[in-house]
C-alpha positions in Angstrom: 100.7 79.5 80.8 97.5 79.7 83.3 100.2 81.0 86.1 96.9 82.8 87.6 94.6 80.6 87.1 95.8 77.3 88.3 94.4 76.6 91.9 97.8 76.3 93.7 99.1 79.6 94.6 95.7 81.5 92.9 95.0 83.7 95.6 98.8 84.7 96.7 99.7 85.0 93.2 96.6 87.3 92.0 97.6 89.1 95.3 101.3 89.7 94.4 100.0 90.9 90.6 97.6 93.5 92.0 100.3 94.8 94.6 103.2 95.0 92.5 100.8 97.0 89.9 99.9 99.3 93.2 103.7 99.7 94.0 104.8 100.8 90.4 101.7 103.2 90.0 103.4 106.2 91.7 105.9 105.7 89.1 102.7 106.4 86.5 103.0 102.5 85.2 99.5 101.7 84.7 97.2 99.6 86.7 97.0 96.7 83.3 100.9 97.4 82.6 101.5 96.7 86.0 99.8 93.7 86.7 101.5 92.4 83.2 104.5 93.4 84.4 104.3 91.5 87.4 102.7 88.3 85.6 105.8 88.3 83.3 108.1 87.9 86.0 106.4 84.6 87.2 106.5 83.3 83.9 109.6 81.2 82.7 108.6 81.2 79.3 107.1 83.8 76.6 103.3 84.3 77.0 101.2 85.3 73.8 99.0 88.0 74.1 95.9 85.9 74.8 97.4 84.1 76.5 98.5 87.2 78.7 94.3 88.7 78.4 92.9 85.3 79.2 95.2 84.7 82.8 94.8 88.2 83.2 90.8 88.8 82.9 91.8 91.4 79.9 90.8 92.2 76.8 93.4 91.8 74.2 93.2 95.6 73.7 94.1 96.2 77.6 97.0 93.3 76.7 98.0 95.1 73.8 97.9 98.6 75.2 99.8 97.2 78.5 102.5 95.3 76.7 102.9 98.2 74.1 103.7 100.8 77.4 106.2 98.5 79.0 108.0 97.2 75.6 108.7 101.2 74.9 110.1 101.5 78.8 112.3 98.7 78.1 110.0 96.0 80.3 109.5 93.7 78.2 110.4 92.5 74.7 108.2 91.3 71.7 108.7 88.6 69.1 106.9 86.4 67.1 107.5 82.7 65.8 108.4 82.3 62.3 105.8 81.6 59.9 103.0 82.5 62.9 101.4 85.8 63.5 100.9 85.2 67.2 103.3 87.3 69.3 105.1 86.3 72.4 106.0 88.6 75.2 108.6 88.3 77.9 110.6 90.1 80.8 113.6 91.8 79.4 116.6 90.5 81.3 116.7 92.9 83.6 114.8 96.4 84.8 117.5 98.7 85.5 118.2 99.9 81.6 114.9 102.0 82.3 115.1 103.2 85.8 119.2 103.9 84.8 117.3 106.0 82.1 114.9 107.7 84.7 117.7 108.6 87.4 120.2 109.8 84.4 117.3 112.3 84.1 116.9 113.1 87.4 120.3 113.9 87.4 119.8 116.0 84.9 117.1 117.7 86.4 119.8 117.9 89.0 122.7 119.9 86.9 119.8 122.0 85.6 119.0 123.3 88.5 122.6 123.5 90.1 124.1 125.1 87.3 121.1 127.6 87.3 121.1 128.9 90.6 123.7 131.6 90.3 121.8 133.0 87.4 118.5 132.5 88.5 118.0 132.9 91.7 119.4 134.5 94.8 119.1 133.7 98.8 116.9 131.0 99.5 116.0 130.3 96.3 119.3 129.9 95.2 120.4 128.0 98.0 116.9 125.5 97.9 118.2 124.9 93.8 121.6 124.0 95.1 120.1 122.0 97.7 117.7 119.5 95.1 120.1 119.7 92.4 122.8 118.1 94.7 120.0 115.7 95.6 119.2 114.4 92.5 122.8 114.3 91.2 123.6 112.7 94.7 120.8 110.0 94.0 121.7 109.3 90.2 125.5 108.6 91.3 124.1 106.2 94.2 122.0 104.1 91.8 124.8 103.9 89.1 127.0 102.7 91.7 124.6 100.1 93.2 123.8 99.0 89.5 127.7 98.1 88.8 127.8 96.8 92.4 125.3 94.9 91.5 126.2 93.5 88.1 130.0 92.8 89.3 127.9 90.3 91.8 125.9 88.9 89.0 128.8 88.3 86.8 131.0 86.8 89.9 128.2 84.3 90.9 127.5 83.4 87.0 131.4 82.5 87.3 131.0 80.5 90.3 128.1 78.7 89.0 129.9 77.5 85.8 133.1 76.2 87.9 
């Protein structure tokens, strides 16, 4: 693939890897699952995984180990050609399934704590576990919404483009 390496774009494109793995840090991706991450999403096609060390300035291991974290987040998918042992990587269609999955457990975290309160707490305390449970639920709703927004969008311009 050599989406790194080739000399149009190098620097701009090595700088959009390294700060899209900075951005998704916080959310404890690491630094080598990050910068795949962010590779993948350049790439059109399937990348093997030395392919993905050698544009990467990895070892295999640091490939593997990256690939292996974001395939079990839902990132990324694995295959293989038949008859080959080499094995392919690419972007999975689309991110949300996994951050659907963190906000469904923030909201979670959110009835926890709201359903809690009475028995747990009194005063402030109840009143601050009110407070962040409606937050969280609050925040799960919002994303769920602005996924289906979102996917009624994709599926209407997906119409519009086969007219």
């Amino acid at each position: 693939m050599n989406i790194v390496n080739r000399p149009e774009g190098h620097v701009a494109t090595r700088e959009f890897i390294d700060q899209l793995a900075s951005l998704l840090a916080p959310w404890r991706v690491p630094a080598t699952a990050g910068r795949l991450y962010a590779y993948l999403l350049l790439c059109d096609d399937p990348v093997s995984l030395e392919d993905i060390a050698a544009d990467l300035d990895m070892s295999k291991a640091g490939a593997w180990n990256a690939a292996r974290f974001l395939e079990q987040s839902g990132n990324i998918r694995r295959f293989s050609e038949r008859g080959s042992k080499r094995i392919y990587f690419t972007r999975s269609h689309d991110m949300a399934p996994c951050q659907l999955d963190q906000m469904r457990a923030m909201g979670a975290v959110g009835r926890l704590l709201r359903d809690s309160a009475d028995a747990v707490a009194q005063g402030p305390a109840r009143d601050r576990l009110e407070r962040i449970g409606g937050f969280c639920i609050g925040l799960e709703q919002m994303v769920a919404e602005a996924y289906e927004h979102h996917e009624r969008q994709a599926a209407g311009n997906s119409v519009a483009a086969q007219d």
